[in-house]
N, CA, C and O atoms as a printed pandas DataFrame, in Angstrom:
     atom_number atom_name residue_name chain_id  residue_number  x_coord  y_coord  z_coord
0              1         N          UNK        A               1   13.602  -25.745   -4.725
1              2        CA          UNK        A               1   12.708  -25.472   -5.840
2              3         C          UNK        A               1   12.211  -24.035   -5.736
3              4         O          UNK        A               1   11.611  -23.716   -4.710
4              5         N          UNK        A               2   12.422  -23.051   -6.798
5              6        CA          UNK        A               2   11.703  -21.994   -6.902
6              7         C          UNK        A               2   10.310  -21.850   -6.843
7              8         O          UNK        A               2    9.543  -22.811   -6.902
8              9         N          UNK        A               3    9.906  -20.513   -6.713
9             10        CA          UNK        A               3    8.684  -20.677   -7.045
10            11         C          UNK        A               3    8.229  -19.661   -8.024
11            12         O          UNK        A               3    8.586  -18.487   -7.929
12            13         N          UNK        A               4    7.381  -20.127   -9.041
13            14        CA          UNK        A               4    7.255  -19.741  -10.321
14            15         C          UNK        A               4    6.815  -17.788  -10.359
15            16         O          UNK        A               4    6.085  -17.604   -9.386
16            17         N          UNK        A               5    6.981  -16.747  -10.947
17            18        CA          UNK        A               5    7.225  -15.548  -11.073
18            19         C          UNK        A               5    5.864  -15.160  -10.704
19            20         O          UNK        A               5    5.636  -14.229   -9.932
20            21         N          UNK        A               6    4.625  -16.142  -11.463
21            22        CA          UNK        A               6    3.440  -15.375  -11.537
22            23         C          UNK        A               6    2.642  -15.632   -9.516
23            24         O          UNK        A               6    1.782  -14.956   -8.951
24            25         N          UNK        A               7    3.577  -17.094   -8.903
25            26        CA          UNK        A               7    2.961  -17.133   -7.758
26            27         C          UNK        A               7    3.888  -15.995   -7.131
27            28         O          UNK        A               7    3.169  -15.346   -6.371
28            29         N          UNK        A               8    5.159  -15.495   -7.133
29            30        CA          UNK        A               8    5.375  -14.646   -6.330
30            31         C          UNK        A               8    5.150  -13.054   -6.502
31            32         O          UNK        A               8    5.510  -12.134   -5.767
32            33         N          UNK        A               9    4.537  -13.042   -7.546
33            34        CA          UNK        A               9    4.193  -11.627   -7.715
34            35         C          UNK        A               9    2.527  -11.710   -7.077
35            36         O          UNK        A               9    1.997  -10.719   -6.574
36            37         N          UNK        A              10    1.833  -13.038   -7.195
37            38        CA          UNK        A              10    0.475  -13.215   -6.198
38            39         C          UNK        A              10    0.531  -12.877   -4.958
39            40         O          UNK        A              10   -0.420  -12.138   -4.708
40            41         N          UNK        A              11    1.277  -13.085   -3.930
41            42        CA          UNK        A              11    1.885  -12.894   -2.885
42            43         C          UNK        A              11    2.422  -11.528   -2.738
43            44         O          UNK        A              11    2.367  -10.965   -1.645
44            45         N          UNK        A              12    3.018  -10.874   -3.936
45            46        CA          UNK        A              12    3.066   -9.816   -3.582
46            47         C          UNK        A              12    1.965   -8.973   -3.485
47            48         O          UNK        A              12    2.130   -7.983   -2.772
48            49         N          UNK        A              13    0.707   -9.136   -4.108
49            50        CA          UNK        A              13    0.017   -8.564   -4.265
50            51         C          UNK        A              13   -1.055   -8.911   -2.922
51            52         O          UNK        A              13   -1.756   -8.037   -2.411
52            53         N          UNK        A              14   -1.044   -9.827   -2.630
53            54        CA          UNK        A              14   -1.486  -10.018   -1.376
54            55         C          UNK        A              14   -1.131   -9.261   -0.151
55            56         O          UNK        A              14   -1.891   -8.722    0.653
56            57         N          UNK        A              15    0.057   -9.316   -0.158
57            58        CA          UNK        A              15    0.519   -8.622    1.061
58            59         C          UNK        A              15   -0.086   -6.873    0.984
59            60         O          UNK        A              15   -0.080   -6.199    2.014
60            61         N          UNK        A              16   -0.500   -6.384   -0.129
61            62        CA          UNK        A              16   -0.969   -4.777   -0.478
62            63         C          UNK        A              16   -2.403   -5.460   -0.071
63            64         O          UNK        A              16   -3.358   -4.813   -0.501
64            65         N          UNK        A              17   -2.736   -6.599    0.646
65            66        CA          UNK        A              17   -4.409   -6.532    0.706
66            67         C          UNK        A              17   -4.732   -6.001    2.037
67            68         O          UNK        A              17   -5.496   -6.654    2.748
68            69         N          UNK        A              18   -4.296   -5.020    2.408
69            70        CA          UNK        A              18   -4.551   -5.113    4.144
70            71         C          UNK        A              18   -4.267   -3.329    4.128
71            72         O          UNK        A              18   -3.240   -2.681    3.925
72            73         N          UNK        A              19   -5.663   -2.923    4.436
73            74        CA          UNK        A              19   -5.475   -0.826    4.773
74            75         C          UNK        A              19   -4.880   -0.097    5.381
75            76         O          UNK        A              19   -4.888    1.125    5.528
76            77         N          UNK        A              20   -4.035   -1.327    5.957
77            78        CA          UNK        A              20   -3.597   -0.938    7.057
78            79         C          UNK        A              20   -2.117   -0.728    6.506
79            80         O          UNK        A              20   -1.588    0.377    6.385
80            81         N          UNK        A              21   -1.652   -1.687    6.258
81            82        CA          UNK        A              21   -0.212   -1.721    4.993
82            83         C          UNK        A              21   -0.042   -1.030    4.106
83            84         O          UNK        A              21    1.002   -0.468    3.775
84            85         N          UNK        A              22   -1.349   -0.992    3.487
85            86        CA          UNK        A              22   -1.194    0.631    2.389
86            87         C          UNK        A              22   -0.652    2.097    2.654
87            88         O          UNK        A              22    0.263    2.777    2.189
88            89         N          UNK        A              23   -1.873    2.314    3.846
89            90        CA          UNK        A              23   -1.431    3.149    4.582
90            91         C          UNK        A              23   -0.038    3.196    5.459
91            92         O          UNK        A              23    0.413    4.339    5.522
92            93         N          UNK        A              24    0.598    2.386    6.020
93            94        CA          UNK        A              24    2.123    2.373    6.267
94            95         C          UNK        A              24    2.892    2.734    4.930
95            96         O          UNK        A              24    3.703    3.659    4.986
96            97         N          UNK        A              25    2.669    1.988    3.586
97            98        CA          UNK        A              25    3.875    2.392    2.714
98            99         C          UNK        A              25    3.058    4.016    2.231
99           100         O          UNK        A              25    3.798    4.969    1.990
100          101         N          UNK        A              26    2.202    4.111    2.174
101          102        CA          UNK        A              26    2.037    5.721    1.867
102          103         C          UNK        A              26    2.930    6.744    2.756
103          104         O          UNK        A              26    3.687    7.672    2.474
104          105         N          UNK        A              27    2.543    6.218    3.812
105          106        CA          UNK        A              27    3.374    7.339    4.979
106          107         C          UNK        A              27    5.006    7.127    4.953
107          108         O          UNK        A              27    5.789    7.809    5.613
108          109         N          UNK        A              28    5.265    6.369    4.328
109          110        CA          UNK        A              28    7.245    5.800    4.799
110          111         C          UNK        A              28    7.452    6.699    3.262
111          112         O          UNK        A              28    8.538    7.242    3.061
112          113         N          UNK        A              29    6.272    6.808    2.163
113          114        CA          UNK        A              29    7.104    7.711    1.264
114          115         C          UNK        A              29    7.734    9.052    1.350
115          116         O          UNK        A              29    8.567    9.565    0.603
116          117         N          UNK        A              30    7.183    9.491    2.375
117          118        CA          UNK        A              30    8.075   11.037    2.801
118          119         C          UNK        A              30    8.975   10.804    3.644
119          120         O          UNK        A              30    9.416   11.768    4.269
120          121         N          UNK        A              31    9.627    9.173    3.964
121          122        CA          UNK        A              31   10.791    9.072    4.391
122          123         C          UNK        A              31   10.963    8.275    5.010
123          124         O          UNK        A              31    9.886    7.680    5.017
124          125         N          UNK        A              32   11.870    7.573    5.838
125          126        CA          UNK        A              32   11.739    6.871    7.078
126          127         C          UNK        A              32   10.477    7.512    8.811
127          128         O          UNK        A              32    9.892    8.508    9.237
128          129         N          UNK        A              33   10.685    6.380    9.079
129          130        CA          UNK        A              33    9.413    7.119   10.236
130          131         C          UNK        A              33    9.832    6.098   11.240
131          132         O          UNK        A              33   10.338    5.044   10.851
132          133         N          UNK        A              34    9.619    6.392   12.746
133          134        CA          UNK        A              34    9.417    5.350   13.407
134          135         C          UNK        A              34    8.138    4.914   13.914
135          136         O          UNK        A              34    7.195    5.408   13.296
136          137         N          UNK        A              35    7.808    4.086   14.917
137          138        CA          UNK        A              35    6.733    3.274   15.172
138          139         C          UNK        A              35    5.947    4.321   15.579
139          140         O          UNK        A              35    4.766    4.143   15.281
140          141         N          UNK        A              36    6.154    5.258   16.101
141          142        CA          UNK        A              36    5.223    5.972   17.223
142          143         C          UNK        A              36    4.813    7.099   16.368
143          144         O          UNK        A              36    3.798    7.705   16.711
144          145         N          UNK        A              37    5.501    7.511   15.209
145          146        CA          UNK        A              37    4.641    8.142   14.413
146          147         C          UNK        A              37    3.427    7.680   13.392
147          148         O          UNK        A              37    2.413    8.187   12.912
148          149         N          UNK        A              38    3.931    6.775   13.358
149          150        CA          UNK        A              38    3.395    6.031   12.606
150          151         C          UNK        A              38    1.981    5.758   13.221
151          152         O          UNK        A              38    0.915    5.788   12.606
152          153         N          UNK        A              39    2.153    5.508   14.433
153          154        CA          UNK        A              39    0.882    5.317   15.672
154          155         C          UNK        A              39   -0.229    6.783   15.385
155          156         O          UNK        A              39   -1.439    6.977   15.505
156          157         N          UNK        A              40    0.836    7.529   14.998
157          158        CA          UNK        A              40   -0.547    9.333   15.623
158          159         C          UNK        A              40   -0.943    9.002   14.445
159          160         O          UNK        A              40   -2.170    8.973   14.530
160          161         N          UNK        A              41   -0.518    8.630   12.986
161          162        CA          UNK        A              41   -1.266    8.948   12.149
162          163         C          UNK        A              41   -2.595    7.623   12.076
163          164         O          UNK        A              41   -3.788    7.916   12.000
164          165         N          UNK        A              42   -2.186    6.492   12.110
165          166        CA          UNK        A              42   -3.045    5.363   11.845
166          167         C          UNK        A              42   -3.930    4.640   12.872
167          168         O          UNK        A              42   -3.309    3.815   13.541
168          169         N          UNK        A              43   -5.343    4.770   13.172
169          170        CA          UNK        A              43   -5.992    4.692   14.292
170          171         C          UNK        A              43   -5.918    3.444   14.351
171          172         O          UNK        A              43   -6.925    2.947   13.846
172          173         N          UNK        A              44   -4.952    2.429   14.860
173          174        CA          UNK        A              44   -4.831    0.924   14.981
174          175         C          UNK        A              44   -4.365    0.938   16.648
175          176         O          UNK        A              44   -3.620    1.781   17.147
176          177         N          UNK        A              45   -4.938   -0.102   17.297
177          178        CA          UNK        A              45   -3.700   -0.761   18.401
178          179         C          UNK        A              45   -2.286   -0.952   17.591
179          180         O          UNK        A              45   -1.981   -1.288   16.447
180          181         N          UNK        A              46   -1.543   -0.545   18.843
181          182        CA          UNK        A              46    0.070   -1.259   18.658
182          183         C          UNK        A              46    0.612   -2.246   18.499
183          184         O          UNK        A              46    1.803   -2.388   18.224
184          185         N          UNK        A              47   -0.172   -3.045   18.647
185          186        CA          UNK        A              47   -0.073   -4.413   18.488
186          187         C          UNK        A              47   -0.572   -5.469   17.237
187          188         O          UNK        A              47   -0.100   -6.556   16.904
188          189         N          UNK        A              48   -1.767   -4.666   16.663
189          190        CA          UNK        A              48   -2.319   -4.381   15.280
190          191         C          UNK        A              48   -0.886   -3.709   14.134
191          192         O          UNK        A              48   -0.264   -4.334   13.275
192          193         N          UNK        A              49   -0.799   -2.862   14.382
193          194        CA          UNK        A              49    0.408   -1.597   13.444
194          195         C          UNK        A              49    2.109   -2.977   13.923
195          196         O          UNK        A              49    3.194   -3.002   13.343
196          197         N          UNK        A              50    1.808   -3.562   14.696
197          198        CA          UNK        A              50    3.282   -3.962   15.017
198          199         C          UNK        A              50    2.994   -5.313   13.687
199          200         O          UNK        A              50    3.825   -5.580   12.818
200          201         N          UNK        A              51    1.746   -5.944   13.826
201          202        CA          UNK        A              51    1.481   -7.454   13.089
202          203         C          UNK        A              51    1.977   -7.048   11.544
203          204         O          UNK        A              51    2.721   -7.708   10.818
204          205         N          UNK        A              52    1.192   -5.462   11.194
205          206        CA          UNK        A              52    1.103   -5.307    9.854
206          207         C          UNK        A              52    2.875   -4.954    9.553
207          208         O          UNK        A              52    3.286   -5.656    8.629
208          209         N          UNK        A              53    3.612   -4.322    9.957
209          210        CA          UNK        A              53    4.542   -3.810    9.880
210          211         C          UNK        A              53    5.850   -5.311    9.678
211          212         O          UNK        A              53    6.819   -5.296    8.920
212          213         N          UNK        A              54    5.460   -6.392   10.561
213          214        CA          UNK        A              54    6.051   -7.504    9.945
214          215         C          UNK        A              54    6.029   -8.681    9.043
215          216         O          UNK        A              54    6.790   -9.624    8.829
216          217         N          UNK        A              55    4.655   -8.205    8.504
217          218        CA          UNK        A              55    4.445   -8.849    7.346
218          219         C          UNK        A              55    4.788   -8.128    5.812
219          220         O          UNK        A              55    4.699   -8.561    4.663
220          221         N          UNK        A              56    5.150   -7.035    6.289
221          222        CA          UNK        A              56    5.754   -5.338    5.005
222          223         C          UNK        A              56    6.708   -6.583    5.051
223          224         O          UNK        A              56    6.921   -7.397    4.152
224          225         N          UNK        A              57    7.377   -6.517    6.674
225          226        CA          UNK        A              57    9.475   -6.497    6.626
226          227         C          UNK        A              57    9.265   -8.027    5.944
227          228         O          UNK        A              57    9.824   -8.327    4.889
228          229         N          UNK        A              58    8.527   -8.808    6.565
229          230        CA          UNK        A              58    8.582  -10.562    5.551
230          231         C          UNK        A              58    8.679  -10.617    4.195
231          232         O          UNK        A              58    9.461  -11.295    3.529
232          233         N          UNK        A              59    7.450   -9.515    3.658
233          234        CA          UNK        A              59    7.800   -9.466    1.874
234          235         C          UNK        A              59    8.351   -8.669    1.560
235          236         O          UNK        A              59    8.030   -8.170    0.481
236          237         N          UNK        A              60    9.587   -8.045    2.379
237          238        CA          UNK        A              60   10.910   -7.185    1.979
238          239         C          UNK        A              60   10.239   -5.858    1.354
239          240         O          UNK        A              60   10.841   -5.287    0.445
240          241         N          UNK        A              61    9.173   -5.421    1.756
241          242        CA          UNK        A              61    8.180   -4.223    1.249
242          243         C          UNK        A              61    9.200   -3.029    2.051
243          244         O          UNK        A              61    9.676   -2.127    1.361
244          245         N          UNK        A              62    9.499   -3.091    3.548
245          246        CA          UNK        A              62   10.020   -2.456    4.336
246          247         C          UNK        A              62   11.127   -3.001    4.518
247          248         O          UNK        A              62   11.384   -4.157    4.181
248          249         N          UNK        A              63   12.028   -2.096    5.164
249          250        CA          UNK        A              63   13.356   -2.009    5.987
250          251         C          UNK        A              63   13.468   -1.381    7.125
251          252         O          UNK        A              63   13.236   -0.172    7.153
252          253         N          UNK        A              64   13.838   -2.063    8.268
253          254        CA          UNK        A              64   14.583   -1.269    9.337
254          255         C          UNK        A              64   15.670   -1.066   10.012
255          256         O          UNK        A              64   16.633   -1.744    9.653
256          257         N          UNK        A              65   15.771   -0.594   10.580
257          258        CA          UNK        A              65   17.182   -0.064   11.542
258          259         C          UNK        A              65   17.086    1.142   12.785
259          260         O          UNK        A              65   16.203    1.907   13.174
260          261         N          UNK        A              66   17.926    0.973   13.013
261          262        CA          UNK        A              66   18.383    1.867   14.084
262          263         C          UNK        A              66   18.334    3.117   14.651
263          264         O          UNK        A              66   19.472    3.587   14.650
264          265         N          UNK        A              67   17.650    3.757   15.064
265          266        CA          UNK        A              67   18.437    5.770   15.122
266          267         C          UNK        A              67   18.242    5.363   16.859
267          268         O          UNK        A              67   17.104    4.987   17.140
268          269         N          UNK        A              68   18.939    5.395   17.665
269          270        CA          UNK        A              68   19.428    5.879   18.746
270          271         C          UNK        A              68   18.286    4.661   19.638
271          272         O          UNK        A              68   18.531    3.494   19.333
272          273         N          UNK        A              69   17.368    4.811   20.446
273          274        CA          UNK        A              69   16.602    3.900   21.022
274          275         C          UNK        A              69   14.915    3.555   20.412
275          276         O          UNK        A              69   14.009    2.839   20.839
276          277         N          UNK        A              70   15.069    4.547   19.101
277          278        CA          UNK        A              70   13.894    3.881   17.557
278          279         C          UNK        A              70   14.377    2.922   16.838
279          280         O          UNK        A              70   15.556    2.629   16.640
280          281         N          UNK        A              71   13.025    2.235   16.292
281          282        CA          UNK        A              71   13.467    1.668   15.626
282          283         C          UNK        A              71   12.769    2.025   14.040
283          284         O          UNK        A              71   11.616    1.694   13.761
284          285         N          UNK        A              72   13.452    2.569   13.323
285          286        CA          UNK        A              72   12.859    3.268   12.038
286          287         C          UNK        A              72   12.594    1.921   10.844
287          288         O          UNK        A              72   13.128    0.852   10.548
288          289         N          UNK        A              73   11.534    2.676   10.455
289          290        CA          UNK        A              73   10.617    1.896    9.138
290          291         C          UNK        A              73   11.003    2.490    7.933
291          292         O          UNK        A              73   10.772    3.633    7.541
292          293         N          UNK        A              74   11.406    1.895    7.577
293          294        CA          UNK        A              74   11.605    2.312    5.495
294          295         C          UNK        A              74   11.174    1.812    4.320
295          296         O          UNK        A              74   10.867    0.653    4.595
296          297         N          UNK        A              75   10.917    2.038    2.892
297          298        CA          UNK        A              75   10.462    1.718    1.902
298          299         C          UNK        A              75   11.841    0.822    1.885
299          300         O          UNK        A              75   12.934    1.228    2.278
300          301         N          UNK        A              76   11.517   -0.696    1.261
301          302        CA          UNK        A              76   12.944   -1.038    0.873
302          303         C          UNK        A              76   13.507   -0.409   -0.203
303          304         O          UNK        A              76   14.721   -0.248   -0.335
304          305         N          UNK        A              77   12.339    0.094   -1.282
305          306        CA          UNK        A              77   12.895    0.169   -2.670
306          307         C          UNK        A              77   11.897    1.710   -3.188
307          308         O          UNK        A              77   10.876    2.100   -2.622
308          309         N          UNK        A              78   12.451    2.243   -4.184
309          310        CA          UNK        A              78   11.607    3.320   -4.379
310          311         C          UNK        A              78   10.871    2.667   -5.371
311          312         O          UNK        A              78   10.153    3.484   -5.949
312          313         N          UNK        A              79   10.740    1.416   -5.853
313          314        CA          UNK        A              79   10.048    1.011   -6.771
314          315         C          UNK        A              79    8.296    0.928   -5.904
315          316         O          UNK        A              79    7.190    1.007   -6.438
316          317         N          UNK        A              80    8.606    0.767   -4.609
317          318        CA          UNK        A              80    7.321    0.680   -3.600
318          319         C          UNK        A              80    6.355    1.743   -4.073
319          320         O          UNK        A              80    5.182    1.645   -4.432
320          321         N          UNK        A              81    7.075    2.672   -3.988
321          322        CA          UNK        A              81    6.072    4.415   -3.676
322          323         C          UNK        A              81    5.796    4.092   -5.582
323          324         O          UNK        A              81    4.593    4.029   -5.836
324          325         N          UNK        A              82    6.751    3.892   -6.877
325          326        CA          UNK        A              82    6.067    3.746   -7.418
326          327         C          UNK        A              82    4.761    2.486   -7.942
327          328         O          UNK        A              82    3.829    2.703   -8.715
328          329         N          UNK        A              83    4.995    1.556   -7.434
329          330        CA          UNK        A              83    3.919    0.463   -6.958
330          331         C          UNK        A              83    2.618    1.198   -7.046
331          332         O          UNK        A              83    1.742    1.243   -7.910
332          333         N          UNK        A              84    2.796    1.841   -5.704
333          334        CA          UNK        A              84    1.332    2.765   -5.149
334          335         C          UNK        A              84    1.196    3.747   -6.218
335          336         O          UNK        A              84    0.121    3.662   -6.811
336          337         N          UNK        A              85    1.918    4.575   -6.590
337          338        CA          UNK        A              85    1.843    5.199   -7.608
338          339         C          UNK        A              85    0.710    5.094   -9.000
339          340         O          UNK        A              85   -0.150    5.918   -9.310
340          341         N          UNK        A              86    1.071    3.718   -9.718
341          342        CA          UNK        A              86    0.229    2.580  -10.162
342          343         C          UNK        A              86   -1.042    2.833  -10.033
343          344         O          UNK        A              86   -1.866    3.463  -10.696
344          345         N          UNK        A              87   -1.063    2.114   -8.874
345          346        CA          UNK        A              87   -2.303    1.733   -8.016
346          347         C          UNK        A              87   -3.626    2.745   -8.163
347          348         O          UNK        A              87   -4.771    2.492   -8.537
348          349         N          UNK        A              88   -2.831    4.348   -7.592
349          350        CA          UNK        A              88   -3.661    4.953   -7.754
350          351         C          UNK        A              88   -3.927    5.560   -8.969
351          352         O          UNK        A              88   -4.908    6.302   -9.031
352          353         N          UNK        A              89   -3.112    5.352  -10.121
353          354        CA          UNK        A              89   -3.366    6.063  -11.517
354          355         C          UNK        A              89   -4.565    5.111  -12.025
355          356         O          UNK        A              89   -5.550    5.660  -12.517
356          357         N          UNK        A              90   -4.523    3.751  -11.928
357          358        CA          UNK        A              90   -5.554    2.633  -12.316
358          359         C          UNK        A              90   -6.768    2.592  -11.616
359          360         O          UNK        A              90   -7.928    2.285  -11.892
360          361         N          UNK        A              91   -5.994    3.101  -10.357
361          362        CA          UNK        A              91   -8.164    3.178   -9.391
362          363         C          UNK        A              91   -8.653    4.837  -10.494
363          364         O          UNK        A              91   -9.677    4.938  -11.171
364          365         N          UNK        A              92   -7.873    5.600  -10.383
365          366        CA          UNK        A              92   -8.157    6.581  -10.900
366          367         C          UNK        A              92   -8.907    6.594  -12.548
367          368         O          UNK        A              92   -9.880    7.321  -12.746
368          369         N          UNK        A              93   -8.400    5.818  -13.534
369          370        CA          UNK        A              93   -8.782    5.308  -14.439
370          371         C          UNK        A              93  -10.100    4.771  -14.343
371          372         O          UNK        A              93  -11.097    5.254  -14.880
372          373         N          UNK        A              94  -10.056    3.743  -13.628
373          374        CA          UNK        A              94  -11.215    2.908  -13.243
374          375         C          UNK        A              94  -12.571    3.310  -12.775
375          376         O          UNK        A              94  -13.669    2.865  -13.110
376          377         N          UNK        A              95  -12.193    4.444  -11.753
377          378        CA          UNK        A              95  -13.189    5.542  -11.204
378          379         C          UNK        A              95  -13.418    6.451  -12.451
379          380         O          UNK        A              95  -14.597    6.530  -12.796
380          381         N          UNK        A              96  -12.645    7.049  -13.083
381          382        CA          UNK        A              96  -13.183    7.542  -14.386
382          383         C          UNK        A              96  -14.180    6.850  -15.078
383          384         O          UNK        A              96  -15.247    7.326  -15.466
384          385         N          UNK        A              97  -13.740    5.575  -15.229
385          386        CA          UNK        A              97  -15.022    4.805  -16.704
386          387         C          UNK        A              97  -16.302    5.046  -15.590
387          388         O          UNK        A              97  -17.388    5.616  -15.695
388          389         N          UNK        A              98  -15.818    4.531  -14.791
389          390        CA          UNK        A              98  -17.282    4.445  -14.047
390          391         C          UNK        A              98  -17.910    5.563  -14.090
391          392         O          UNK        A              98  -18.979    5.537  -14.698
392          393         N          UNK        A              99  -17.502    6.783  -13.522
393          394        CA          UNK        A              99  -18.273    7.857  -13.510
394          395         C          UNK        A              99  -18.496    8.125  -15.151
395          396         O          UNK        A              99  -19.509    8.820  -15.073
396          397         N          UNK        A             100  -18.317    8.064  -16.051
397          398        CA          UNK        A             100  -18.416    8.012  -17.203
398          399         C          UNK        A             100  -19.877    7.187  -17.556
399          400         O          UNK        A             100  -20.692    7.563  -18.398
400          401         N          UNK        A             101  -19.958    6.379  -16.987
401          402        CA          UNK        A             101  -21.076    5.317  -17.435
402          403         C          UNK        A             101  -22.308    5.888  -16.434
403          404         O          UNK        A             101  -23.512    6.114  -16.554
404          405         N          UNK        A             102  -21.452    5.971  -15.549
405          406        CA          UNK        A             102  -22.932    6.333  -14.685
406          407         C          UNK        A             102  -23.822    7.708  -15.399
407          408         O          UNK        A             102  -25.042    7.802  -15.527
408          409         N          UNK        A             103  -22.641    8.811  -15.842
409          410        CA          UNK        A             103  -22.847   10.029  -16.229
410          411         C          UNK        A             103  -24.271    9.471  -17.919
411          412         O          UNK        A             103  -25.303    9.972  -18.367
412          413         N          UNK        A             104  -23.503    8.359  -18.219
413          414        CA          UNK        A             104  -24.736    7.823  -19.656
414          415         C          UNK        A             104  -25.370    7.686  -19.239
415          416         O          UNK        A             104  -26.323    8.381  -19.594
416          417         N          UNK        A             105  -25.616    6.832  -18.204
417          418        CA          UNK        A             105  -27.370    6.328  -17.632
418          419         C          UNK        A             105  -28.111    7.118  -17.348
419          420         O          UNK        A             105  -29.332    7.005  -17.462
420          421         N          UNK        A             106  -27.322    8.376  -16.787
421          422        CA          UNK        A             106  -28.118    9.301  -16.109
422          423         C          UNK        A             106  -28.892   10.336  -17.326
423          424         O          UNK        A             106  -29.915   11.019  -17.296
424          425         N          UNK        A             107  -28.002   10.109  -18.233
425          426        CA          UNK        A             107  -28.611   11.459  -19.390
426          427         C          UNK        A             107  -28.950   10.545  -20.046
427          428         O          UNK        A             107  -28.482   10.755  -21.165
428          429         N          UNK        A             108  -29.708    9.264  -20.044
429          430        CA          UNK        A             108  -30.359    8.133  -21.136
430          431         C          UNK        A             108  -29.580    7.966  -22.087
431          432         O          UNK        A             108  -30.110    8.027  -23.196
432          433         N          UNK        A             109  -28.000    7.687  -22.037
433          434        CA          UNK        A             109  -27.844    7.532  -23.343
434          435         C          UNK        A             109  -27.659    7.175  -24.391
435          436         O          UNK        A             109  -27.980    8.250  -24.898
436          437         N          UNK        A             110  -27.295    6.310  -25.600
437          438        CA          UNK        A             110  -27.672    5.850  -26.945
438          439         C          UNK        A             110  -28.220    4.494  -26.719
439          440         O          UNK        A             110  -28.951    4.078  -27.618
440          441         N          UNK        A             111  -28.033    3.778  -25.781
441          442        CA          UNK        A             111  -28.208    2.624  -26.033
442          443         C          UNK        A             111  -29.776    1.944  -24.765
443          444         O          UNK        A             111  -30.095    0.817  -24.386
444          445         N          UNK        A             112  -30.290    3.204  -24.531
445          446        CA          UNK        A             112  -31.390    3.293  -23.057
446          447         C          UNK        A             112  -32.445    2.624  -24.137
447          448         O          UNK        A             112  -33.595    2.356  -23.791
């Protein structure tokens, strides 16, 4: 039995609930990376960065493989980076109205 489009796009969206995951697919957009870079940039235990990193590869967010005795992290899809892309045009939006409204309250306006 499948499962219906709107629960697996829930799930997808779940898996983007964690700062830690965000921050991994932000950084894999300038390319593949392996673990240990990945480490200097994100102040987590290794063991923390290892949990988040297999719950990416579970919802096929990431890909890995091989280079010599790394093991490299990848976007599966470039649809990812535009995902985030999204994300931040709509927080961006969103942060607009707001500062927008706040900017009315502050100058009393039409409706004070």
């Amino acid at each position: 039995m499948s499962v219906p489009l709107y629960q697996a796009k829930a799930e997808l969206f779940r898996t983007l609930g964690h700062p830690v995951r965000i921050r991994v697919l932000e950084l894999l957009q300038d390319g593949p990376k392996p673990v240990r870079d990945l480490l200097a940039v994100i102040d987590v235990e290794a063991s923390n960065l290892s949990q988040q990193l297999a719950v990416l590869r579970r919802a096929g967010m990431v890909t890995t493989y091989r280079d010599g005795a790394l093991v490299m992290y990848a976007l599966s899809t470039p649809d990812v980076a535009d995902l985030l892309a999204a994300g931040r045009r709509i927080l961006g939006a969103v942060l607009a109205d707001r500062d927008g409204l706040l900017d009315e309250l502050r100058a009393g306006g039409p409706n004070q």
